[in-house]
Each structure stands twice: as structure tokens, then as C-alpha cells.
N, CA and C atoms as a LAMMPS dump frame, in Angstrom:
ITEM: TIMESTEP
0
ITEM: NUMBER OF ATOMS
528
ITEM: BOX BOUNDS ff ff ff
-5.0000000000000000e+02 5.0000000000000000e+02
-5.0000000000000000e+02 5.0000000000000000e+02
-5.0000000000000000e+02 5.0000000000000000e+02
ITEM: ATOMS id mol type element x y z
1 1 1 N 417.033 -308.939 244.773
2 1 2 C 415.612 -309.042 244.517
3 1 3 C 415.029 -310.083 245.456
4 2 1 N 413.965 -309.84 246.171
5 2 2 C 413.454 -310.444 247.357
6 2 3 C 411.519 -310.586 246.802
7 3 1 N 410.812 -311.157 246.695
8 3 2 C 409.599 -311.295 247.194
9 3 3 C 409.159 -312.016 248.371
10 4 1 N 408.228 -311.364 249.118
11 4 2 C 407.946 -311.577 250.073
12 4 3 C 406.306 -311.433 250.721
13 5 1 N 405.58 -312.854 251.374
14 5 2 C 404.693 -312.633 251.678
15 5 3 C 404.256 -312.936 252.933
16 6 1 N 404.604 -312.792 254.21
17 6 2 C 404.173 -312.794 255.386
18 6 3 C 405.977 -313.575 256.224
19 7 1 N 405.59 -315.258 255.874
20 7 2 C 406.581 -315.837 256.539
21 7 3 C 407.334 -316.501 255.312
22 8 1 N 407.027 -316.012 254.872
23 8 2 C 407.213 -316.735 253.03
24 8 3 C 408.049 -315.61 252.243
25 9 1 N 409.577 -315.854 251.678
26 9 2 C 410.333 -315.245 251.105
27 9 3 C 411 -315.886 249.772
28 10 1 N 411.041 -315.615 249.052
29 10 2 C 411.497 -315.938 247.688
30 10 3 C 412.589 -314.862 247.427
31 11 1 N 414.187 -315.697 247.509
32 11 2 C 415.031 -314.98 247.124
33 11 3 C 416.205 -315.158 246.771
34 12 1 N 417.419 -314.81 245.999
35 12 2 C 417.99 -315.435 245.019
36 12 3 C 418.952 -317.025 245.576
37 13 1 N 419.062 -317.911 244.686
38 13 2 C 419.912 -319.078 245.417
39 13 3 C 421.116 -318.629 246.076
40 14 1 N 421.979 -319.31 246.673
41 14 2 C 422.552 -318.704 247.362
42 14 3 C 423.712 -320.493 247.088
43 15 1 N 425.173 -320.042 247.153
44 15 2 C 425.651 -321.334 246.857
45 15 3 C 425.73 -322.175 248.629
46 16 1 N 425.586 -321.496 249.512
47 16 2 C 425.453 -321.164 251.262
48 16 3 C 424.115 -322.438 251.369
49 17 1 N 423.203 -322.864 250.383
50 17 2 C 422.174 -323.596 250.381
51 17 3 C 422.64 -325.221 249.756
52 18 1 N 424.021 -325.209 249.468
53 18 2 C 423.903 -326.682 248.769
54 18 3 C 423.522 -327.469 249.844
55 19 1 N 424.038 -328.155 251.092
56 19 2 C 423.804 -328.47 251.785
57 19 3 C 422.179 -328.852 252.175
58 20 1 N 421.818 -328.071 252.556
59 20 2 C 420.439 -328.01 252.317
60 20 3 C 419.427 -328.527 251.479
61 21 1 N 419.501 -328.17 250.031
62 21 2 C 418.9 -328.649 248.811
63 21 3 C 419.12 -329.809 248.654
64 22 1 N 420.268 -329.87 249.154
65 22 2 C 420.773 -331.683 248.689
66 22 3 C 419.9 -332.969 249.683
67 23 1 N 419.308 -332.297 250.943
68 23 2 C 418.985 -333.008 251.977
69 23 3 C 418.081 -333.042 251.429
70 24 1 N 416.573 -331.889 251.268
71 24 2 C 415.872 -331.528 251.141
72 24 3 C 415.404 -332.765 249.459
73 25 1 N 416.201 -332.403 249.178
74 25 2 C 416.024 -332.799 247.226
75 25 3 C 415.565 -334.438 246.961
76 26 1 N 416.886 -334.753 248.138
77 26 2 C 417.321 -336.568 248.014
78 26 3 C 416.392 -337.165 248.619
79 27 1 N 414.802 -337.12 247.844
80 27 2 C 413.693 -337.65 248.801
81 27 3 C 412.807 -338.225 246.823
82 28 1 N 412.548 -339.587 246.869
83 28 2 C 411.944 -339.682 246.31
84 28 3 C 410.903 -339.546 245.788
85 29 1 N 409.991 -338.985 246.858
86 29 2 C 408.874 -338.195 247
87 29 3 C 408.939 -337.144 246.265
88 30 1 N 409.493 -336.391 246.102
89 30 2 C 409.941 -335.316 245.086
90 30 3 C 410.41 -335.521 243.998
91 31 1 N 411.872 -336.183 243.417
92 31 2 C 411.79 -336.409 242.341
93 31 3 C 410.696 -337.298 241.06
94 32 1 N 409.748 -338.123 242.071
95 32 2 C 409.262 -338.762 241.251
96 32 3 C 407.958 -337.83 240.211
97 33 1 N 407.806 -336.653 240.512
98 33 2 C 407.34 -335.469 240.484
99 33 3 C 407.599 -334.668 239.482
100 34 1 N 409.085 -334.758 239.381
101 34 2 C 409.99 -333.98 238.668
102 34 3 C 410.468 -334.857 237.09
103 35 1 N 410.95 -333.968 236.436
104 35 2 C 411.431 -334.264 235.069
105 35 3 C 412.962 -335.214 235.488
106 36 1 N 413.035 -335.794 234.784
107 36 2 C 414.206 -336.9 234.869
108 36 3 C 415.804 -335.921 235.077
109 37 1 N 415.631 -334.658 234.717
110 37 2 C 416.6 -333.961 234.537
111 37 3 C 417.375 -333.915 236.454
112 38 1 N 416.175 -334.082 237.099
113 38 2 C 416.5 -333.731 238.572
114 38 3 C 416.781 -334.958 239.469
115 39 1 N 418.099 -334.679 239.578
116 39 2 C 418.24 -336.242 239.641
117 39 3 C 417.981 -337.37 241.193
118 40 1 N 418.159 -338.528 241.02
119 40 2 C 417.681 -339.53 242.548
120 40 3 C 418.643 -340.646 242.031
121 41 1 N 419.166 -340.782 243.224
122 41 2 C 419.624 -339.897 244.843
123 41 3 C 420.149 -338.506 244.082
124 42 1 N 419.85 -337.452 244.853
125 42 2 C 420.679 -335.996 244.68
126 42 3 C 421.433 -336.097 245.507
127 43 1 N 422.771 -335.632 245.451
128 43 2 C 423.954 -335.267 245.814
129 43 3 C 424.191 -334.14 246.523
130 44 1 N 425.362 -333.808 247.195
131 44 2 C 425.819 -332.357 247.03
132 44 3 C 426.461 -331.897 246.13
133 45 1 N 426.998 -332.606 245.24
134 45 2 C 427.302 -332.541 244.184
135 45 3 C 426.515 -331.811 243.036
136 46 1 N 425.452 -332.796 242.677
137 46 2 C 424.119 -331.798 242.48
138 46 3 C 423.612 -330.616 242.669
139 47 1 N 423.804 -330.122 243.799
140 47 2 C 423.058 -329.047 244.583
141 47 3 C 423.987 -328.233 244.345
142 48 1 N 425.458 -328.38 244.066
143 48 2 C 426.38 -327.6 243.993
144 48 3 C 426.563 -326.867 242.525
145 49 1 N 426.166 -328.262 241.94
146 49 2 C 426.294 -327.736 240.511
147 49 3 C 424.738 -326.971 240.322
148 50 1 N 423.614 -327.184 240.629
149 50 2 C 422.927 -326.21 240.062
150 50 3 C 423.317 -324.99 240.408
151 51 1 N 423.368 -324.678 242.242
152 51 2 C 423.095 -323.528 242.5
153 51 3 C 424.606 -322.554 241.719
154 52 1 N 425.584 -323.397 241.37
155 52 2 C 426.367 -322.733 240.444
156 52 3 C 425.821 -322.123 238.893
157 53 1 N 424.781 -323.049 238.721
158 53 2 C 424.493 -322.412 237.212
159 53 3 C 423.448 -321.063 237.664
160 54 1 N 423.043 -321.442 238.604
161 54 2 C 421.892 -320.226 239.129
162 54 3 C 421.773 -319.418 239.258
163 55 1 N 422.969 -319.452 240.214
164 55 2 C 423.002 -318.331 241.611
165 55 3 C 424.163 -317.017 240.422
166 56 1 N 423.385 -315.798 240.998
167 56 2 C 423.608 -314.308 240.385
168 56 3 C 423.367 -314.114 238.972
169 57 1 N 422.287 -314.583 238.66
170 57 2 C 421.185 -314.332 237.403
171 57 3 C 420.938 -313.13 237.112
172 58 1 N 420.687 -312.422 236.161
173 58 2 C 419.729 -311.378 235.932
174 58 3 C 419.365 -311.315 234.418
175 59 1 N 417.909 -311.416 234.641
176 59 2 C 417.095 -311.341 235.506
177 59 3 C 417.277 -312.602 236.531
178 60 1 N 416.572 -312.408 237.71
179 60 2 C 416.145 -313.688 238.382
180 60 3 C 415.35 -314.282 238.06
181 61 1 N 415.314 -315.903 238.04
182 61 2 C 414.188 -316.471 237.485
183 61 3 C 414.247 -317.556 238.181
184 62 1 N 415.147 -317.74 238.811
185 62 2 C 415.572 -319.379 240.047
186 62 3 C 415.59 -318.92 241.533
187 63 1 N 414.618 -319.188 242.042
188 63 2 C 414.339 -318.442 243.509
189 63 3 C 414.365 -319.439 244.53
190 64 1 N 415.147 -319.443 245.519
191 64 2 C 415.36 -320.277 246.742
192 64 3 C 413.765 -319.892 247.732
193 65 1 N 413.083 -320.935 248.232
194 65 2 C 411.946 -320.171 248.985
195 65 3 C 412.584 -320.242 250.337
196 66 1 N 412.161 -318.872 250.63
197 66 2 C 412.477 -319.398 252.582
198 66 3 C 411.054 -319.512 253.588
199 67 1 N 410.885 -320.317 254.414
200 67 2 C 409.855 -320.313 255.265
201 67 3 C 410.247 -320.13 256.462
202 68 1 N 409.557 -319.53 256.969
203 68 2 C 410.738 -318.857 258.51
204 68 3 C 411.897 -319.345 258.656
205 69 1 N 412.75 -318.466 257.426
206 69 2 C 413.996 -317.953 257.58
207 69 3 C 414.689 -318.991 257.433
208 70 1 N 414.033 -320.395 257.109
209 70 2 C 414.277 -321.351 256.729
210 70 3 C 414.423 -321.872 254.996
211 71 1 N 415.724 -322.208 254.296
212 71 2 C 415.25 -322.986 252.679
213 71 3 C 414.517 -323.712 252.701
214 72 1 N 413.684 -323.675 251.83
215 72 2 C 412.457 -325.064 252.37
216 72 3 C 412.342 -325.452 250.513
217 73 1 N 413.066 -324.775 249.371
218 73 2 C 412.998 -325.495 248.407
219 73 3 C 413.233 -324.513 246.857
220 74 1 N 412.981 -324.546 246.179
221 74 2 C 412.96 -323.775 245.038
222 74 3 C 412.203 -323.625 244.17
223 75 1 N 411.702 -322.324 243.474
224 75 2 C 410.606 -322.348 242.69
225 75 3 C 411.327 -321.399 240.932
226 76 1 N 410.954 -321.584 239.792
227 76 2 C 411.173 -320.679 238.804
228 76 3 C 410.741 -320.203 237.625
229 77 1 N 411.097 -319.729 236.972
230 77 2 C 410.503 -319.477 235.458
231 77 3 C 411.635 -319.745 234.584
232 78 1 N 411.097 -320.824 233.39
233 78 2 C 411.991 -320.763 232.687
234 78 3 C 411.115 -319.961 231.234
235 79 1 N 411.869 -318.784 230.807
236 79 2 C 411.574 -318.263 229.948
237 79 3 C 411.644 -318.754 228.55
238 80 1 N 410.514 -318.332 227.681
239 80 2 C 410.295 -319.155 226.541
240 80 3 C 411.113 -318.093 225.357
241 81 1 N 411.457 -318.679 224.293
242 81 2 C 412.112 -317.94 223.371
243 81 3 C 411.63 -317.817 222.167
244 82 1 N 411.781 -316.749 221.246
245 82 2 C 411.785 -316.385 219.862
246 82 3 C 410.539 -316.397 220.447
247 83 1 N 409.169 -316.761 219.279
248 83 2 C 407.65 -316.402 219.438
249 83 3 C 406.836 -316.617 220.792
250 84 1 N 407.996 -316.954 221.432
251 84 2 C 407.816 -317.88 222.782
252 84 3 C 407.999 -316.536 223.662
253 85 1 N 408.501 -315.715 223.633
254 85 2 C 409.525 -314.94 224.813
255 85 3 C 408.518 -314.054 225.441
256 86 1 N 407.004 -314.117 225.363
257 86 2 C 406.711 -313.701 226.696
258 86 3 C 405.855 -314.659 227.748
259 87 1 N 406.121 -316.204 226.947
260 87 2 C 405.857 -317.132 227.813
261 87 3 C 407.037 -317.557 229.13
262 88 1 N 406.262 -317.95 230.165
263 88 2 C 407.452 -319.103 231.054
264 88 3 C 406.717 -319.953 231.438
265 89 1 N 407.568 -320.716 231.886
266 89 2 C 407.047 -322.337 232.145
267 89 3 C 407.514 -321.832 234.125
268 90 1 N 406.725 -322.146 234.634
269 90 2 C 406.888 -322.31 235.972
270 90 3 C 406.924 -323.767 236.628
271 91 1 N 408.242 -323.892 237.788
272 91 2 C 408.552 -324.985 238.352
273 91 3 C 409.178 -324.852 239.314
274 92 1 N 408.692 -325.944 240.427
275 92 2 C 408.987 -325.675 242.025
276 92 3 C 408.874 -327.226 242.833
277 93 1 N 409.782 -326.752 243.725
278 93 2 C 409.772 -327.7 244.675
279 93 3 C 409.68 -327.667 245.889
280 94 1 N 409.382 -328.286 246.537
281 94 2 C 409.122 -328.018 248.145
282 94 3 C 409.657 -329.554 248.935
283 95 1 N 410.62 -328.98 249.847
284 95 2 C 411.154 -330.53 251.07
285 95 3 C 409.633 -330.984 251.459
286 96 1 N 409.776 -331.926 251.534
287 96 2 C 408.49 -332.842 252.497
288 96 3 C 408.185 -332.399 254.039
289 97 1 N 409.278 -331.87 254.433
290 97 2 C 408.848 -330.813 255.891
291 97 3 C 407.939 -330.017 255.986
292 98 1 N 407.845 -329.355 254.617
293 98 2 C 407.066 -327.814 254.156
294 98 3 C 405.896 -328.227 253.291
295 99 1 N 405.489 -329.363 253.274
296 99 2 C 403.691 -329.933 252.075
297 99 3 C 403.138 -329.421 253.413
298 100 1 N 401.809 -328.914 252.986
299 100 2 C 400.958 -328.383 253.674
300 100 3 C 400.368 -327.747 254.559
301 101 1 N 401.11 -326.593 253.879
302 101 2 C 401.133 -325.479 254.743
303 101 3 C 401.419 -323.907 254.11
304 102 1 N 400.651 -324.093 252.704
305 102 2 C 400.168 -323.23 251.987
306 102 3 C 401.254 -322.213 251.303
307 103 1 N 403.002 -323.16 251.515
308 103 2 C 404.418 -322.419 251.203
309 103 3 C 404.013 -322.542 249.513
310 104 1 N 403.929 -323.151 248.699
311 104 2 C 403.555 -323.517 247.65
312 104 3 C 402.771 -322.388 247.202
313 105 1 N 401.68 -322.4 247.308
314 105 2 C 400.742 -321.638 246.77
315 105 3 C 400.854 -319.988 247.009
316 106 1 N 401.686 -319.643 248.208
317 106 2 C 402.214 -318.732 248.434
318 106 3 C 403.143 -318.421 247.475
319 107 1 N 404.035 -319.023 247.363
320 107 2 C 405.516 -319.322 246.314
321 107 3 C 404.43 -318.788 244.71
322 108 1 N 403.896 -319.829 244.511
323 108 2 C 403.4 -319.576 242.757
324 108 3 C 402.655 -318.179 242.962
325 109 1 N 402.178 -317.964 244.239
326 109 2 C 401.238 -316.358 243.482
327 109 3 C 402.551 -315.204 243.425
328 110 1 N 403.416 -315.101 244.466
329 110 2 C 404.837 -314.148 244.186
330 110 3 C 405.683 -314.41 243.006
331 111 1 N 405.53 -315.56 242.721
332 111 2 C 406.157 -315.642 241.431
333 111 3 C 405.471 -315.304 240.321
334 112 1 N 404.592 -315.177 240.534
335 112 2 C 403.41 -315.107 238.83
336 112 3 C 403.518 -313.683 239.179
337 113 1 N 403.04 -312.958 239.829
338 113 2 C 402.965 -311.439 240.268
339 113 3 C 404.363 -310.853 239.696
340 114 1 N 405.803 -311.2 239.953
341 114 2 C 406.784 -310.604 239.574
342 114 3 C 407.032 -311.034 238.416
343 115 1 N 406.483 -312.099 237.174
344 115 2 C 406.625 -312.435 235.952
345 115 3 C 405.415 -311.499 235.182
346 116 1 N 404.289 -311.138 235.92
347 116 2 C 403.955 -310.32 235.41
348 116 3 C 404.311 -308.786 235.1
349 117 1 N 404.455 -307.955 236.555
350 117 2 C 405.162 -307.124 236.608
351 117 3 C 406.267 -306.501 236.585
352 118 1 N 407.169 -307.704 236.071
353 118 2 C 408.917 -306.896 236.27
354 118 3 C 409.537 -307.845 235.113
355 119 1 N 408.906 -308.888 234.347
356 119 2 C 409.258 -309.522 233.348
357 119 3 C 409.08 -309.291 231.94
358 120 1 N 407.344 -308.448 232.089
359 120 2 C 406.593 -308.835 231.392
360 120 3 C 405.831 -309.862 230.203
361 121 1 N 405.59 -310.962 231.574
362 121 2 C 405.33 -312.122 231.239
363 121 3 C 403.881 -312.107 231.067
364 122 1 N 403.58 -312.74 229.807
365 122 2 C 401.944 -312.355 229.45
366 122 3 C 401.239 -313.978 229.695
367 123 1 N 402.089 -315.306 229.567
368 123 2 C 401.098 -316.233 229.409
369 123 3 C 402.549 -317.079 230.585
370 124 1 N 402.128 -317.622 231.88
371 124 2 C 402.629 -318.798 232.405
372 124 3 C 402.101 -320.282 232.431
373 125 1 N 402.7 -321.12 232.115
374 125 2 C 402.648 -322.346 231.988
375 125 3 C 402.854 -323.825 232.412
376 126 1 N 402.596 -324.624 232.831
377 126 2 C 403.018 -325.897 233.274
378 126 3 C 402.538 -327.397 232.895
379 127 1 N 403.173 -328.365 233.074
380 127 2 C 402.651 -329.924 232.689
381 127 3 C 402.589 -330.334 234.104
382 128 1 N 402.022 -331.158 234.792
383 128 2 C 401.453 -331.786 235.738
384 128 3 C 401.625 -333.287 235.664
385 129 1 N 402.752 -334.058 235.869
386 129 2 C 401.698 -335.715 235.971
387 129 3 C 400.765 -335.721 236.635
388 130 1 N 399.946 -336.979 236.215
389 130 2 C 398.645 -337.208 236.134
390 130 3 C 398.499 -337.655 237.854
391 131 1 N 399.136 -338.18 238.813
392 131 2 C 399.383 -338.456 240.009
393 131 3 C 399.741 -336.906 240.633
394 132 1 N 399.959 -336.099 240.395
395 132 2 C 400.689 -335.312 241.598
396 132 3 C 399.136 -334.425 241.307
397 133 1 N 398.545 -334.944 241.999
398 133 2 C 397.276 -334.073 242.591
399 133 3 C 397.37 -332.603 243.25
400 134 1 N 398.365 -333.071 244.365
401 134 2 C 398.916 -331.975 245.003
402 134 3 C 399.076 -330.376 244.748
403 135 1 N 400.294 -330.536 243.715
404 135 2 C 400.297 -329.287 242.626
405 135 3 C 399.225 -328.947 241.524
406 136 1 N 398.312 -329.873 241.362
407 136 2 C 397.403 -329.281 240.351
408 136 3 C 396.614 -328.642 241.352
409 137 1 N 396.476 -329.377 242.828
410 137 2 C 395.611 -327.92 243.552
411 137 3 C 396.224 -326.985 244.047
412 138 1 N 397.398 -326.948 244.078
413 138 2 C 398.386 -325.237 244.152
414 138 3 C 397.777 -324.622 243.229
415 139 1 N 398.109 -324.608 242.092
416 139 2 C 397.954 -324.152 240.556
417 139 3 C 396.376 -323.826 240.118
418 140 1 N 395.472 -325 241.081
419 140 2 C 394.304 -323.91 240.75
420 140 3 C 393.869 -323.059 242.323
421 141 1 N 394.504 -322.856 243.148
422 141 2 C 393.966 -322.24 243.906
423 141 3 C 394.831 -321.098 243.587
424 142 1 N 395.752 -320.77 242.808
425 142 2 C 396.601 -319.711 242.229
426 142 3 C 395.944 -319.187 240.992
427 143 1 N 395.061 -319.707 240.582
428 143 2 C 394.082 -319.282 239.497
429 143 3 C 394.153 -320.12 238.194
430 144 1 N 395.227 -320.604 238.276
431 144 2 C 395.752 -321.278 236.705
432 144 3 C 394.637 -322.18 236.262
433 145 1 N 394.74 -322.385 235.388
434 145 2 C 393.22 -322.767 234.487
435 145 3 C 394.067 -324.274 233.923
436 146 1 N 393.548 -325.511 234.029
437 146 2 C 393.511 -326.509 233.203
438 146 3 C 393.665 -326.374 231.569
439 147 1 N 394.307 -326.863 230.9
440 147 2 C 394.149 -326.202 229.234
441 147 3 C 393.405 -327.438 228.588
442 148 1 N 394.288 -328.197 229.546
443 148 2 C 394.253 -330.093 228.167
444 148 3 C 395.095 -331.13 228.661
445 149 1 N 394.759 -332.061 228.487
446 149 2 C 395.469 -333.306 229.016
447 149 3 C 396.508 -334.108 227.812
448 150 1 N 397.289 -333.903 227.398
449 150 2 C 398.421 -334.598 226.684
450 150 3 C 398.518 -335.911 227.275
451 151 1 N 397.616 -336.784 226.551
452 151 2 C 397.572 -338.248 226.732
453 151 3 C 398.867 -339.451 226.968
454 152 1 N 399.071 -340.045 227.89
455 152 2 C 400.178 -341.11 227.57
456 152 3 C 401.328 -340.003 226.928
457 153 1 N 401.666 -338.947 227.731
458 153 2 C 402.752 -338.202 226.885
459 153 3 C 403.98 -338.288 228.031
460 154 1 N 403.863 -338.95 228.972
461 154 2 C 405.521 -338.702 229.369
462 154 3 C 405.605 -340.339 230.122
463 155 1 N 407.122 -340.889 229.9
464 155 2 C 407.443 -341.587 230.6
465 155 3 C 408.357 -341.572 231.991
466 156 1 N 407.877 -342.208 232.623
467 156 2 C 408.42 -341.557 233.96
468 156 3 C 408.086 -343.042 234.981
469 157 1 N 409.945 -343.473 235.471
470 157 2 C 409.831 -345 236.299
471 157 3 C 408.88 -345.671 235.62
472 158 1 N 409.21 -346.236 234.127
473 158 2 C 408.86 -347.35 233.231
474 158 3 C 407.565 -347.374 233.356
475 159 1 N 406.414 -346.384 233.598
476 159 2 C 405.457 -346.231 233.402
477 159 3 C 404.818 -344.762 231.901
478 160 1 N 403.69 -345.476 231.318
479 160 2 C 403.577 -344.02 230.819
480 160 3 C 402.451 -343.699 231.174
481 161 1 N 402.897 -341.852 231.898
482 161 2 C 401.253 -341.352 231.894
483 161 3 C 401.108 -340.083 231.513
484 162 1 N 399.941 -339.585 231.56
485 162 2 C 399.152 -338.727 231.183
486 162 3 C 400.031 -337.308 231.947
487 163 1 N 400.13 -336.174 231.093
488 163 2 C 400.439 -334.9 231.215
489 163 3 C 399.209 -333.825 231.727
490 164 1 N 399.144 -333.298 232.566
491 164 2 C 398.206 -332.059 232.766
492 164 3 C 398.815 -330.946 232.432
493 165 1 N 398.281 -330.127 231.704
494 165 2 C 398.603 -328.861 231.4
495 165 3 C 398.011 -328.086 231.386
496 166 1 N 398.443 -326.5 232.457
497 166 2 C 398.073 -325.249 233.273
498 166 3 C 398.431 -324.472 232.824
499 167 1 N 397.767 -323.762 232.576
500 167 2 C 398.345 -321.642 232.218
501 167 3 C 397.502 -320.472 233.038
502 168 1 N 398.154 -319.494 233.026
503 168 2 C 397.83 -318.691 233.715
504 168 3 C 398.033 -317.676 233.023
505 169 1 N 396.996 -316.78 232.349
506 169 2 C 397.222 -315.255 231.732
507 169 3 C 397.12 -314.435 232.543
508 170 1 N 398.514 -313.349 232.196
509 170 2 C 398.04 -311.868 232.963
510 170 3 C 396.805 -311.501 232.834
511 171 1 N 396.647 -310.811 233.735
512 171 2 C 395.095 -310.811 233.894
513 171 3 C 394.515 -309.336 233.022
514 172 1 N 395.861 -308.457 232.66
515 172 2 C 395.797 -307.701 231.301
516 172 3 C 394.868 -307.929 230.338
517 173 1 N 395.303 -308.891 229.57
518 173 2 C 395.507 -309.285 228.627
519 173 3 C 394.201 -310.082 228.442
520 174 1 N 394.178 -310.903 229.609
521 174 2 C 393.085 -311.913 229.623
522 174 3 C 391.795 -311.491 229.739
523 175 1 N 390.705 -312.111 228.095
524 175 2 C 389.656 -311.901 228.106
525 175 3 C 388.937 -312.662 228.023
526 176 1 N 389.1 -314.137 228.74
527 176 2 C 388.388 -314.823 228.554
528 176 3 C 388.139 -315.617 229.422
């Protein structure tokens, strides 16, 4: 399974990428971004062990992006369960080589498009810290709508801040 939009490819991890991810990953700039789960310094170790839990999924839901033919990072859905299961939570990353230059926003519309159509995913979702500006303008130039701000809800490097939270309805469904 491949999506694809010009120079922009989304396609399954590959364990051929630890190397890579691990370079790419081990940038503080990025994790500080990310949920504590992802760790700093990243390893190859790291990179090894995810793309082991990842790699040959089905469905796919953990997508390596390529930018000319290049890994430039990873984007996914994690699917929601029981009353949850036609939600996902979408999450991505991009090396600091690849900010600005529209891989991102490319990445979230192929991914929302195949959670709609081949998942049938009715509501996608995300939290935002209150600093990463960045991705909240991916997310609305991808259409995703602001919901609500979850106050002082996450701690992150002995600070606490503020959560943004994004959804995006199939556009089915969506009447409002």
C-alpha cells in the first residue's frame, strides 16, 4: 500500500529505515513536540525497535514518508477502540531537513483521504502543544477545525502547558 502525491510518498516502514529515523529522530527539535513516549536522544536502537513493532501491519496505519525518494519521517493513525473505533488520532513527524516545504501538509491530506476511504474512518483527531504553531498550521490548512483548548493539561520538560485539540470529519458525514 503506497499513497502518493507528486514528490511525496507515504509507504509502509521498512526495517531498511532504522538508520535513518534514528538520525532524523535524535533532534530535539522534534521530540520536544512529541509525547514523552518518543524518546531523546533516539537511538538505533529505538528506530529498530519501533520499525519492528510496525513494519508489515494490516491494516497500515504507520507510514514512512518519502520526499524524493528520500525518508524524511513518519506519519499515522492510531485507531480508537470499542465506541471509539471509527475514530483515529493522527501523528507525524518530519526531520528538520524537510520543515517547509509543504511534506507535512501533503502527508496529513493522503493520510486523512485513505482513513477515510479504505478505513472507514469517520472522525480524525489530534492534541497540539500550545508552542508548536507549526503543526496547528498543517492541520488547518488540511481543513481540521480547532475543537478546544485543554488547559494546563500536559506536562512536558517540567513545564505545564496548554493542549490544542483538532478534528477533522469525513466530509460524509459532516454537517456542520
Amino acid at each position: 500500500m503506497e499513497l502518493k502525491s507528486g514528490n511525496i510518498l507515504l509507504r509502509p516502514l521498512r526495517l531498511a529505515d532504522a538508520e535513518r529515523l534514528a538520525e532524523l529522530a535524535n533532534n530535539e527539535k522534534i521530540s520536544v513536540n512529541l509525547r514523552d513516549g518518543f524518546p531523546h536522544p533516539y537511538t538505533l536502537d529505538d528506530a529498530k525497535s519501533f520499525l519492528q513493532r510496525f513494519s508489515g501491519q494490516e491494516p497500515i496505519t504507520f507510514f514512512g514518508i518519502d520526499y524524493n525518494g528520500e525518508y524524511a519521517g513518519n506519519i499515522s493513525l492510531v485507531m480508537g477502540q470499542d465506541i471509539y473505533r471509527k475514530s483515529a488520532e493522527i501523528g507525524y513527524f518530519l526531520g528538520e531537513p524537510y520543515w517547509n516545504k509543504g511534506i507535512a501538509t501533503t502527508a496529513v491530506n493522503l493520510i486523512t483521504e485513505y482513513a477515510y476511504n479504505k478505513l472507514g474512518i469517520i472522525r480524525i483527531h489530534t492534541g497540539i502543544f500550545e508552542y508548536n504553531t507549526a503543526s496547528m498550521r498543517v492541520l488547518e490548512k488540511c481543513g481540521f477545525k480547532k475543537e478546544g483548548v485543554f488547559s494546563k493539561s500536559v506536562f512536558k520538560q517540567n513545564n505545564i502547558w496548554d493542549e490544542i485539540r483538532y478534528a477533522k470529519i469525513n466530509p460524509i458525514f459532516d454537517k456542520g
